[in-house]
C-alpha positions as CSV (number, residue, x, y, z in Angstrom):
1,X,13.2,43.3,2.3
2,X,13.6,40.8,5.0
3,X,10.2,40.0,7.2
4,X,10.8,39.7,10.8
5,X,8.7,37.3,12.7
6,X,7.8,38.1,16.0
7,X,8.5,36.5,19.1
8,X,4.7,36.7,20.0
9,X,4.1,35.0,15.9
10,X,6.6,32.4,16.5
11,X,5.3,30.9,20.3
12,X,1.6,30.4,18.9
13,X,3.2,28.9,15.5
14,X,4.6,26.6,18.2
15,X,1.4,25.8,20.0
16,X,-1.1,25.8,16.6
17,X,1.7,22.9,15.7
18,X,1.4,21.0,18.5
19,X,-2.0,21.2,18.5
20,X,-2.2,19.8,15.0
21,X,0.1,17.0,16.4
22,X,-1.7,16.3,18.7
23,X,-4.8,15.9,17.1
24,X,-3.3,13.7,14.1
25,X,-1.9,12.0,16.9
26,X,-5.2,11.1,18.5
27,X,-6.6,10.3,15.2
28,X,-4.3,7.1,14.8
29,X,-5.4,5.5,17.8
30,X,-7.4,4.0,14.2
31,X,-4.7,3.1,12.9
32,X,-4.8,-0.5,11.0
33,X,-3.8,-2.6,8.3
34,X,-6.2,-1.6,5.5
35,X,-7.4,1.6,6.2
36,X,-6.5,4.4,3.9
37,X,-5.4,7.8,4.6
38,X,-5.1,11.0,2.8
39,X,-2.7,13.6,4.2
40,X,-3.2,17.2,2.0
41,X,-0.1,19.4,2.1
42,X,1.9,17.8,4.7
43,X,5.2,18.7,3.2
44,X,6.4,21.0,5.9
45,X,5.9,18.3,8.9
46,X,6.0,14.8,9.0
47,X,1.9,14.4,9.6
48,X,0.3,11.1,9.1
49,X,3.4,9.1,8.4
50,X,4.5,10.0,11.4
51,X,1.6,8.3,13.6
52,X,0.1,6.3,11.5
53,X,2.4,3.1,10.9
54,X,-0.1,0.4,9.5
55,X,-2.4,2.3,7.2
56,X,-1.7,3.1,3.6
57,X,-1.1,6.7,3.4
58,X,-1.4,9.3,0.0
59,X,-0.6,12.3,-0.3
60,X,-2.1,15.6,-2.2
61,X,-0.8,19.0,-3.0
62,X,-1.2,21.3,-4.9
63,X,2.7,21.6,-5.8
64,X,3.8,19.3,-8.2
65,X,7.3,19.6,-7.4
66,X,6.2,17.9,-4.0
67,X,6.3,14.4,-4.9
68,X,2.8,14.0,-3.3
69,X,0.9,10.9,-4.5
70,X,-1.7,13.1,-6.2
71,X,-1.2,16.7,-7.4
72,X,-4.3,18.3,-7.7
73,X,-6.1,21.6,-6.5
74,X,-8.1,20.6,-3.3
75,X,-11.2,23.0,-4.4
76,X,-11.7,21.6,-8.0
77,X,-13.3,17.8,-9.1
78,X,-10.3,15.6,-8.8
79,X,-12.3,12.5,-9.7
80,X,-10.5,11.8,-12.7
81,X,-7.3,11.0,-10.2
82,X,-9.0,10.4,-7.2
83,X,-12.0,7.9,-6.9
84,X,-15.0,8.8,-4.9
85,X,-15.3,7.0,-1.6
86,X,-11.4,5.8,-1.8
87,X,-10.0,6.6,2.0
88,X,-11.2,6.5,5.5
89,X,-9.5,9.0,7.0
90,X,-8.4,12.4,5.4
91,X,-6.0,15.0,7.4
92,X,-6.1,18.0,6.1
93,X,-4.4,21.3,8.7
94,X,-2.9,24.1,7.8
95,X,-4.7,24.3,4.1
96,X,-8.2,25.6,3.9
97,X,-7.3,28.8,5.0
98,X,-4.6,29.1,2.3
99,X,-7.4,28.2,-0.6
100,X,-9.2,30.3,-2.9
101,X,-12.6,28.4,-2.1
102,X,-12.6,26.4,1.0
103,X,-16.2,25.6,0.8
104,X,-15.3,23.8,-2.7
105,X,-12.3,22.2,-0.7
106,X,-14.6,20.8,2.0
107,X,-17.4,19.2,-0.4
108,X,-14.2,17.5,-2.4
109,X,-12.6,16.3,0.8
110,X,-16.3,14.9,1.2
111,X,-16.3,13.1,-1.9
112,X,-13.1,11.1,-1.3
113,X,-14.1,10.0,2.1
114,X,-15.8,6.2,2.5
């Protein structure tokens, strides 16, 4: 059966989006050669990549059909992929409320932070 999406659904789609753009968009104003950024799940926009021009930017998700740098689940230990301490900056929208433990997601996004 087909799911029809609302008019009402689709407009604050629209302005959660922009938001998030916006935001990210603010972020790199830190752009710079050097700095490292981690971008979780940004498959279905162009997120970091988009703003950020100089830094080095990975990506994480969860599918690994998504040819993200990493693929790994955001609420387990990853540290056997991903280095404590590795990147400056991590963007991460549109994902913890789609995980099964988002307080587990929070203290790993913690971990890989400098």
């Amino acid at each position: 059966m087909k799911q029809l999406i609302s008019e009402f659904d689709k407009r604050h789609l629209e302005i959660i989006r922009n938001s998030v753009k916006s935001l990210i968009k603010e972020a790199a104003k830190l752009d710079k050669e050097g700095l490292k950024v981690l971008d979780i799940a940004p498959q279905i926009y162009n997120g970091a990549s988009e703003f950020f021009k100089k830094s080095e930017i990975s990506t994480l998700d969860i599918d690994i059909k998504s040819e993200a740098t990493y693929s790994a689940d955001i609420c387990n230990d990853n540290s056997l992929i991903i280095p404590s301490n590795h990147f400056d900056i991590v963007i991460c929208t549109e994902v913890l409320e789609h995980t099964l433990n988002p307080f587990n997601a929070s203290k790993e996004i913690h971990r890989i932070l400098k």
